[in-house]
C-alpha distance (Angstrom), angle and dihedral (degrees) to the residues before:
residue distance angle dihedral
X1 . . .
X2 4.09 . .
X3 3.34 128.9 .
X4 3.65 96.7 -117.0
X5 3.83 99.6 176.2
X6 3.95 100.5 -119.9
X7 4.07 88.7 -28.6
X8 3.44 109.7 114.9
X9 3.51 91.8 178.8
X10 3.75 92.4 -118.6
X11 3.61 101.3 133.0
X12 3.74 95.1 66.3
X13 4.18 88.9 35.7
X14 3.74 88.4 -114.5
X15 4.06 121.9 142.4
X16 3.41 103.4 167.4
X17 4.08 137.8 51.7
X18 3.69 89.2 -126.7
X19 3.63 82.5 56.0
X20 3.68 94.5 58.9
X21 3.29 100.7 39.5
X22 4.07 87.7 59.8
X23 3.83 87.0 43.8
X24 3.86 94.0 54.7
X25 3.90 94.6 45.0
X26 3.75 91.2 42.5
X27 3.75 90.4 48.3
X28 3.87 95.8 48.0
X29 3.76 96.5 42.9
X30 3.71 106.3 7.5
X31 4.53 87.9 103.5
X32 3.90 127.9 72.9
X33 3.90 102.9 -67.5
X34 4.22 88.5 -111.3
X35 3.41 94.7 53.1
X36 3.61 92.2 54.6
X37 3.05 99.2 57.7
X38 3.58 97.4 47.3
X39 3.79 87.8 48.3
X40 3.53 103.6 27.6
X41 3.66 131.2 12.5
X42 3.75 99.2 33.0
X43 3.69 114.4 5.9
X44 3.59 127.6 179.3
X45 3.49 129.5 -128.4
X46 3.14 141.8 20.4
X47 3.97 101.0 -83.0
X48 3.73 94.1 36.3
X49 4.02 88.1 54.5
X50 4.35 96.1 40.7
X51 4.12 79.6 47.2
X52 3.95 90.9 53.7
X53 3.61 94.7 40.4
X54 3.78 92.2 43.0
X55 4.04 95.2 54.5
X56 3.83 90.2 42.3
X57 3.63 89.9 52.6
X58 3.69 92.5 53.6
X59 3.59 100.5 39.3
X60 4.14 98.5 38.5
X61 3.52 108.8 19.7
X62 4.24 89.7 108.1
X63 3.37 94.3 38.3
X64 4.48 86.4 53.1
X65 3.59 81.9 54.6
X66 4.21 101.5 49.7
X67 4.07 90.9 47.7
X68 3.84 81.0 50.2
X69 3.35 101.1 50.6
X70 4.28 84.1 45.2
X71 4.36 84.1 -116.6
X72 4.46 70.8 132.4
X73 4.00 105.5 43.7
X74 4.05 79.8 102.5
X75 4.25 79.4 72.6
X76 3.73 83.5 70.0
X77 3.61 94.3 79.8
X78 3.88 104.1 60.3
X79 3.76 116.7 52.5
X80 4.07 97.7 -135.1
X81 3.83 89.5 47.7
X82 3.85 90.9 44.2
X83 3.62 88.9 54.2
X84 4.27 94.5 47.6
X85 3.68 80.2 57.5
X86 3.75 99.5 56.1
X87 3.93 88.8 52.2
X88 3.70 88.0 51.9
X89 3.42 99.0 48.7
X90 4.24 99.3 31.6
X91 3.56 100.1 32.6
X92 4.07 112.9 17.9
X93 3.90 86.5 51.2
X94 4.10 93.1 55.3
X95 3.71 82.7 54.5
X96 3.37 106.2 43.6
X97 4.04 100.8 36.7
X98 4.27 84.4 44.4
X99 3.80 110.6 131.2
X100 4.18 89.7 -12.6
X101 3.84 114.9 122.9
X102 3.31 131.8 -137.7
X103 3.94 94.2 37.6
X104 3.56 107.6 101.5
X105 3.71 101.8 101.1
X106 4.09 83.2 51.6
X107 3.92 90.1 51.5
X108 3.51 97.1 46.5
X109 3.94 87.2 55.2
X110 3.64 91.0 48.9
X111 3.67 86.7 47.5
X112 4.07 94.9 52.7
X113 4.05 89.9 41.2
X114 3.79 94.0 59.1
X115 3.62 94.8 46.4
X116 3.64 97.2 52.0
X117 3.41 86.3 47.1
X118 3.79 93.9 46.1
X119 3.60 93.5 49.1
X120 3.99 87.6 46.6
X121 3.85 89.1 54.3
X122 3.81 96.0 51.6
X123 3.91 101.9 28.1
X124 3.40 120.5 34.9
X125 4.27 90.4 19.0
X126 3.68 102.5 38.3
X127 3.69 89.5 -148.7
X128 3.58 96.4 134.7
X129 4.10 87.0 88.6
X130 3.24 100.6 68.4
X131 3.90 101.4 45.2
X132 3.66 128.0 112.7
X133 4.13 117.0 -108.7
X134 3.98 87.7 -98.1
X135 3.92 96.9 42.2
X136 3.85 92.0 46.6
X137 3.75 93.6 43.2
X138 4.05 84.4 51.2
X139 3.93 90.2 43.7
X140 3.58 82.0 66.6
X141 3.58 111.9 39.8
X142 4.19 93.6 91.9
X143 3.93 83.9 58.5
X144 3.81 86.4 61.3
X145 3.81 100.5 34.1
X146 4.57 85.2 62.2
X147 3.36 96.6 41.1
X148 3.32 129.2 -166.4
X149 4.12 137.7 145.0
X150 4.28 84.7 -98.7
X151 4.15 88.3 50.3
X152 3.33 95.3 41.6
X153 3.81 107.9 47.7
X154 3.98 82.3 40.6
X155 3.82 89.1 58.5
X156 3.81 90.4 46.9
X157 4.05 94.6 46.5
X158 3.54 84.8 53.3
X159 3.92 97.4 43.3
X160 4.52 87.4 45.4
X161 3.85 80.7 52.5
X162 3.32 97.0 53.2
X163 3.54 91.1 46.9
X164 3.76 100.7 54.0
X165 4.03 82.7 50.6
X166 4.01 85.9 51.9
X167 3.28 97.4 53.1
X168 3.60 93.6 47.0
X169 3.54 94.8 56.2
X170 3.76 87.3 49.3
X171 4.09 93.0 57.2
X172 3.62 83.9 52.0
X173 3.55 91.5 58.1
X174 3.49 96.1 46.2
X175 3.28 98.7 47.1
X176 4.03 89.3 51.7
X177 3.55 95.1 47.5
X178 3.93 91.7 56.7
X179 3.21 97.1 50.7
X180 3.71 95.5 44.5
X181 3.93 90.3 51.6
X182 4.16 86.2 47.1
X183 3.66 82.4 53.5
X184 3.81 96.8 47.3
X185 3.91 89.5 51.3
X186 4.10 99.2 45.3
X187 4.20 69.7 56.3
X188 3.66 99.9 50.7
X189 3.69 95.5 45.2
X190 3.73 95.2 39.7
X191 3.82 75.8 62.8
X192 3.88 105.3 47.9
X193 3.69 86.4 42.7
X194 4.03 88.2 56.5
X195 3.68 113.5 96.0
């Protein structure tokens, strides 16, 4: 059980970190990859992005606060977990602290939190391989949020990587599916041949 710091996670019917780790990840990528990012990730709009900020506020405000107050560094040690806590910190803070003063200082921690952990995830872990699209692109984000010429041509060797793997996969595919359609003809005319 976390420490949540007077959350008891009742609100979202949670009671354990696991829980909320599962809740966060389904919650960021659980829809259709377009409508997340029209919702989500990169809304447009002014009331699309004050209605994502405003249900992320409600629903993850406390748990902002526990990864900043490192009541979540235990998420660190199992790679789905790590990766709920990079969202929190990289992407539920830009929606929460969004147009509120006095946060900065708060953001700015949020900020150096997920890239530590980012760089943890792909550096020393090597995690980074075995993430969905979504997760992987997420992994990332903190990379691009601090940029600099390091960050940024690390994000894009990993991204070119990723790539070459892609595309790999996709000969595979293509390769399968031809020979599985050959097969399915030498079938079909087996059959019409057939008396």
């Amino acid at each position: 059980m976390i420490n949540t710091g007077g959350y008891d996670g009742l609100s979202l019917g949670l009671s354990t970190d696991v829980d909320l780790a599962a809740d966060i990840l389904d919650f960021w990528f659980g829809e259709n990859l377009k409508q997340s990012y029209k919702t989500k990730w990169f809304p447009s709009g002014v009331d699309m992005q004050n209605n994502a900020d405003d249900l992320i506020r409600r629903k993850y405000s406390n748990v902002l606060n526990l990864a900043l107050q490192g009541n979540l560094n235990h998420w660190i040690s199992e790679k789905k977990s790590l990766i709920a806590l990079i969202i929190v910190l990289d992407q539920f803070s830009r929606h929460i602290y969004r147009n509120i003063e006095g946060k900065d200082d708060d953001r700015k921690l949020a900020d150096k939190l997920a890239l530590s952990f980012s760089k943890g995830l792909i550096q020393e872990m090597g995690w980074d391989k075995d993430l969905n699209v979504q997760e992987f692109v997420f992994a990332l984000m903190p990379l691009r949020h601090s940029p600099s010429i390091e960050h940024l041509s690390n994000v894009l060797t990993n991204i070119r990587a990723r790539l070459v793997l892609q595309q790999d996969e996709f000969d595979l595919l293509v390769k399968f599916e031809k020979q599985t359609i050959r097969r399915l003809q030498e079938l079909q005319d087996r059959r019409k041949v057939s008396p």
